[in-house]
N, C-alpha and C positions, 0 to 999 in steps of 0.2 A: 375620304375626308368627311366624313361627319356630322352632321349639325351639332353647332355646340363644344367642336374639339380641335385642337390644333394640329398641324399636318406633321406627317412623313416627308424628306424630302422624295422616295421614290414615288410614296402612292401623286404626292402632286405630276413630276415630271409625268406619269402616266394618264392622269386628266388631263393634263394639256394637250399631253402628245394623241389623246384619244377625239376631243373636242377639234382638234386640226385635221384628224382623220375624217373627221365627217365630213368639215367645211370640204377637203377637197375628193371628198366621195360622191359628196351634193355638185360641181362643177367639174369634175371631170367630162363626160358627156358634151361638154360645149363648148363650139368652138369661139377663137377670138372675136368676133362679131358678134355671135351670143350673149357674149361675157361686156362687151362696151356700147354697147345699144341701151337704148331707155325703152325696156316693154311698155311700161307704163307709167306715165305722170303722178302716180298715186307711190310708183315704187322705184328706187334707184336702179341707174346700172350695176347690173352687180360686181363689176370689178371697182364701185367706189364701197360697195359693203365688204369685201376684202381688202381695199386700203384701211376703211375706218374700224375694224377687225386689229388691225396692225398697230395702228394710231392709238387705238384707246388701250391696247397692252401697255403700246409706249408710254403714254401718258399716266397709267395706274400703279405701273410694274416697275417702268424704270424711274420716270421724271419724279414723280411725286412719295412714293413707295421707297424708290432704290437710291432717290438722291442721283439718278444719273445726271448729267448734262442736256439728257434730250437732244443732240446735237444729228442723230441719223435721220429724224421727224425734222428737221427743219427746211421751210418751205413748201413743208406737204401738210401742217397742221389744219391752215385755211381749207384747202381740199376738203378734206377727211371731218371737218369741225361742222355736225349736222344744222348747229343754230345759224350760220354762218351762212347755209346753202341748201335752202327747201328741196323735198325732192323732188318737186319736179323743175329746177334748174340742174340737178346733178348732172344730166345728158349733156349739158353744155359746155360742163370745167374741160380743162386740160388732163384727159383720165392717163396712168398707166397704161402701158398693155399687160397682157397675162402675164407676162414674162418676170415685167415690171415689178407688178402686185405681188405675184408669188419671192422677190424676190425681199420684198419690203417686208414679206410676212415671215421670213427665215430669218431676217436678219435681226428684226426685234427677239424673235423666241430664243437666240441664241445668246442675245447678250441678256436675256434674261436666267436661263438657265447656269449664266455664269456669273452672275449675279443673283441668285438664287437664296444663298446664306442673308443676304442683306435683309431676304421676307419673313425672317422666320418670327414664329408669332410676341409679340412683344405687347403685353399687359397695359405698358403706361400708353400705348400708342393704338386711336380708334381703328385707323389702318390695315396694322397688323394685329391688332386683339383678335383669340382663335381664326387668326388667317382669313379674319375678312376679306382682303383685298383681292387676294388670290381665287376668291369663290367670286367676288363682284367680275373679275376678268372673264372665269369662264363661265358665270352665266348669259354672260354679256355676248361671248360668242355661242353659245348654246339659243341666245335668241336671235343672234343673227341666221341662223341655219333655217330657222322657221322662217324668218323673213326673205331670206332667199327663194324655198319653197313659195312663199308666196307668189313673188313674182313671176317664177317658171311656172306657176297655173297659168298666170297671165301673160306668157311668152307670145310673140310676134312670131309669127313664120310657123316654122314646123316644130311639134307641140316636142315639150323635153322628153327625152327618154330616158324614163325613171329606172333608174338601178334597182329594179326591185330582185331583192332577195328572202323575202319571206311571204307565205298564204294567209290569209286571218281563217280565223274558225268563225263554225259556222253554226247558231245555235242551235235548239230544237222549236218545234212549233208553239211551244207555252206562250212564247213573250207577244206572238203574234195578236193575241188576246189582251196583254196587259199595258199595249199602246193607247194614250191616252187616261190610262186610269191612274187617278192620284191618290196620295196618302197626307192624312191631317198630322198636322204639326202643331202639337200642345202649346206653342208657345212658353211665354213665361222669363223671366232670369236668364240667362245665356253669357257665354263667354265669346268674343271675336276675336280677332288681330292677334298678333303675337309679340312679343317683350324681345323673342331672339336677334343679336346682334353678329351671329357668324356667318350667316345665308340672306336673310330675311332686310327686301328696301325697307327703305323709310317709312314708303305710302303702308304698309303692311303693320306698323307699332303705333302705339301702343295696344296691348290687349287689354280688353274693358268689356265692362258689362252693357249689356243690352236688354229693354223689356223686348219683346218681342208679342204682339195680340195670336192667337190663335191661328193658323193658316192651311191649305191647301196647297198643296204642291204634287207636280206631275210626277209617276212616277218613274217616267226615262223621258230625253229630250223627246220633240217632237220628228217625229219621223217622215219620211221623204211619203208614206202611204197618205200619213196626215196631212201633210201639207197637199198637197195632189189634190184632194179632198175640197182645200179649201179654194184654188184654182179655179177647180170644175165648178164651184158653188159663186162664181162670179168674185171672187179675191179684189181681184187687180182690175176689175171695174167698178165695185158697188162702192160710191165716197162715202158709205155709212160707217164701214169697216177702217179708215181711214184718220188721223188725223190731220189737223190743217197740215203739219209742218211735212208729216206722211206725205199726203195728198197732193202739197207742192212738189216735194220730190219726183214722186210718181209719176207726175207730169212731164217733168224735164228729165228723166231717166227714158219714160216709155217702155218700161218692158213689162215682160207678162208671168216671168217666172224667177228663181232664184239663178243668181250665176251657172254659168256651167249648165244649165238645163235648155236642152232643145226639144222642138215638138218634133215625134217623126209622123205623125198621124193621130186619128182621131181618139182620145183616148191615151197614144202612147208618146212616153219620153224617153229620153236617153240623158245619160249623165257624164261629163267627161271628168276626168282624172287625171292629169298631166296627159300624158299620150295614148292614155286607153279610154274610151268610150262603149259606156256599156248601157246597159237597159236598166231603166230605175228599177231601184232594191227599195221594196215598202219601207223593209224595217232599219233601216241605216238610217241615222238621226239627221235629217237637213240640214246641208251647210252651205256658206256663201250667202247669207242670207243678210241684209241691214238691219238696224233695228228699229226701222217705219215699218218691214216687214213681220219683223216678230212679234210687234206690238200689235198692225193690223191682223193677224193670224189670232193674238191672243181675243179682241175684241167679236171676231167670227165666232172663235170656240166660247162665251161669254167670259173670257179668263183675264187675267192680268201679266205681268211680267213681275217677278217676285221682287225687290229690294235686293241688294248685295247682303245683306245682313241676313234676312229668311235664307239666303241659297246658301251658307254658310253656316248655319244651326243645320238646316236640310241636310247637308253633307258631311257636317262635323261632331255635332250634339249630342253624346248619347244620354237623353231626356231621363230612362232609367235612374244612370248614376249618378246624374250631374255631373257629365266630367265632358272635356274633349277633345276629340284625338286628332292627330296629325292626319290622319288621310281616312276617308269613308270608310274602309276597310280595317284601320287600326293603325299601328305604329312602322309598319314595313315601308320604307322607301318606294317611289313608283316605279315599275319596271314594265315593258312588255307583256310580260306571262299575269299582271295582275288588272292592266288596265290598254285598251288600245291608245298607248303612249309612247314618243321614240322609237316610233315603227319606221322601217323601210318596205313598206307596203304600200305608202303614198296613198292612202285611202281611207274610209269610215267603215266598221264592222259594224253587221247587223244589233241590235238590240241584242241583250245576253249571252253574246260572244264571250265575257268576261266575268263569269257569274260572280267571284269575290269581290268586285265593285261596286258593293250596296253601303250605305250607309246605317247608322243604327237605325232610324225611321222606315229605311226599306226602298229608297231611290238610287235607281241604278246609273252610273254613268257619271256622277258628278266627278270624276276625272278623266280627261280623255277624250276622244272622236271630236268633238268639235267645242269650241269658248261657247259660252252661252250668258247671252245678253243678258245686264238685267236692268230692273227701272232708275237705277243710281244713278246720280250725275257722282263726276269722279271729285270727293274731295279728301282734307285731310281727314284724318280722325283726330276726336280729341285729345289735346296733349300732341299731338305732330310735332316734329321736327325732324329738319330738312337734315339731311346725313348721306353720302359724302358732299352731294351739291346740289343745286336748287334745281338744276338743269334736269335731274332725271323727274322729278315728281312735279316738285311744288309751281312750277311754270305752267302746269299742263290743269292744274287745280281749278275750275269752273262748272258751270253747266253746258256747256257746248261739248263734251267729253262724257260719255259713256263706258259705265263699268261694265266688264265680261270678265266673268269668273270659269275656273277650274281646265283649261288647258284643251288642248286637242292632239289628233294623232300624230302633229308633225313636230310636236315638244316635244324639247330633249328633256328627261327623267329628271336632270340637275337644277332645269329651271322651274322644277311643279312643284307647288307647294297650294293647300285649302285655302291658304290665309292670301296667296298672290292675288294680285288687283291688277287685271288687265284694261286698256280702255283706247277708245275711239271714237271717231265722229258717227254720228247716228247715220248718216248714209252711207257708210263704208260696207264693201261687200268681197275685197279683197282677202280678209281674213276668214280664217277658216270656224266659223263662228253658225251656231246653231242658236238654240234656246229653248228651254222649258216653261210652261208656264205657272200661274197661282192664283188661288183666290180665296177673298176671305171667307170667312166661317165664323159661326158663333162659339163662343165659350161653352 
């Protein structure tokens, strides 16, 4: 299905049916207590992310879309309805059991698929114009798989046992060299956001121009070797390195390193990965990281944190033609074999694992292995407007919200796009989220 084109009815039944594959390739491994436990107050049970998995089909596909009665959702809306129920109350509703959920989520797909004809793409309607709706459903579960993953980082008990079925590659010694070094960005006129209306939110439109001043920019995120670096060099004691807002965190967190990192001795670390724990990899890009830390990291290196706007000419701009493309790479959709993206490898590839992942300017990585932070507070662009509802963007619109751009290894292909705007609380470290850094430069 496209960007930009109306569906088949086979190719959709095939995305759904494949998007549902995941969901329950991602929970199979767990058993019912796994599934209705709260790992974490930062993240739901996850049998309420496959109720509201089910819920928001209901609500896109049948109630609003299909003109159904919504009558199968009823008394499960409250549940399932995230404004309704922070997550860290969801441990407390009246959950499903597995049986339950999976039970809610066959029975929505069916009366969708039999109501099917009802979506098909209709011009006068913003809904179904090129099948919007039908792409808002399964991105919408293509980002729950991520956020599920999240939480199985953060599992209680004994660590999840990741279905892994594929190796990543494994570079060669170049890149080892080319960590930390950046490349200038001419600045100048630039194009951002995108006009498209068959994939692409709200927060993502309109496209417009931008000056842009001249800049520096890294050329691959910062890596687990680099950060190491900055540890050893007194990191997470010296409050020079520090902002206040940093520095109060710091305090009330107490820790000494990024997520998932433990010390096994003097000198060494180890990194865990859902249920394998291995010995830090220099060149794998650091993740789990807040954005007090990637800010203090950049202050150490004498650097900055780039603007959503630089890391988006970085990644999209080719300065040459004046033109810009849909992915660093060019016009191909993101896949596996181009970027470490929608991997079942549950993990971060070294640096240059992925060598067609450069950008025109010559930075690697801006798709893929881990979200990277940047200095934006999250808001609209000019010309905004709120499309289908206020609830997904424009509520979240402030400065307490931080933008992360360009995806990581545990996004699904369908929800990646250069122009998506990810975002969270600057102390968050649940997400799988690294960053690069920037700095200015003269003309």
């Amino acid at each position: 299905m496209s960007e930009g084109e109306g569906w088949e009815r086979e190719e959709v039944v095939g995305l759904l049916s494949e998007a549902r594959a995941r969901t329950l390739l991602l929970i199979a491994p767990l058993s019912p207590e796994d599934l209705r436990i709260q790992h974490s107050p930062l993240m739901s049970p996850i049998v309420w992310d496959l109720g509201h998995i089910a819920h928001f089909e209901e609500v896109w596909l049948l109630t609003r879309a299909g003109r159904s009665s919504g009558e199968a959702s009823e008394g499960l809306a409250g549940t399932f309805n995230p404004f309704e129920n922070p997550r860290n109350t969801r441990g407390q509703l009246e959950l499903p059991c597995r049986g339950e959920a999976l039970e809610y989520l066959a029975r929505v797909r069916r009366s969708v698929l039999d109501r099917l004809d009802e979506l098909a793409p209709d011009p006068s309607d913003p809904l179904l114009r090129a099948g919007y709706v039908l792409r808002l459903v399964l991105q919408h579960e293509y980002q729950h798989n991520e956020t599920i993953l999240q939480t199985l980082q953060l599992k209680r008990g004994e660590p999840y046992p990741a279905p892994r079925s594929i190796a990543l590659p494994h570079p060669g010694p170049a890149w080892r060299e080319r960590a930390g070094e950046m490349v200038r960005c001419p600045g100048g006129r630039v194009e951002v956001g995108t006009n498209d209306r068959s994939v692409a939110y709200d927060n993502e439109r309109p496209r417009h121009d931008v000056e842009l001043a001249p800049f520096l920019i890294d050329v691959a995120p910062v890596t687990n070797g680099e950060y190491l670096a900055f540890i050893e060099a007194g990191g997470y004691v010296d409050r020079a390195f520090w902002s206040d807002a940093g520095w109060a965190w710091l305090q009330d967190e107490a820790v000494e390193a990024p997520a998932s990192w433990r010390r096994e001795g003097e000198g060494r670390w180890s990194i865990r990965s859902m249920d394998r724990r291995e010995e830090l990899r220099p060149l794998d890009p650091v993740c789990h990281v807040s954005y007090h830390e990637a800010c203090a990291y950049a202050r150490y290196a004498d650097k900055r944190l780039p603007t959503e706007l630089e890391w988006e000419a970085a990644a999209t701009w080719d300065f040459e033609r004046g033109e810009k493309l849909h992915f660093p790479w060019g016009e191909r959709a993101p896949e596996p074999t181009l970027a470490n993206v929608d991997q079942v490898s549950f993990q971060t590839a070294p640096l240059g694992s992925y060598p067609s992942n450069v950008s025109p300017i010559g930075c690697y990585g801006m798709i893929g292995d881990v979200w990277e932070w940047t200095s934006s507070d999250f808001e609209g662009y000019p010309g905004f407007e709120s499309f289908p509802y206020p609830e997904y963007s424009e509520v979240f619109f402030g400065s307490e919200q931080k933008v992360l751009r360009g995806g990581s290894w545990a996004t699904r292909a369908g929800a990646l796009r250069s122009t998506f705007r990810n975002w969270d609380f600057p102390a968050r470290r649940q997400i799988f989220a690294g960053f690069r850094c920037a700095k200015d430069t003269e003309r």
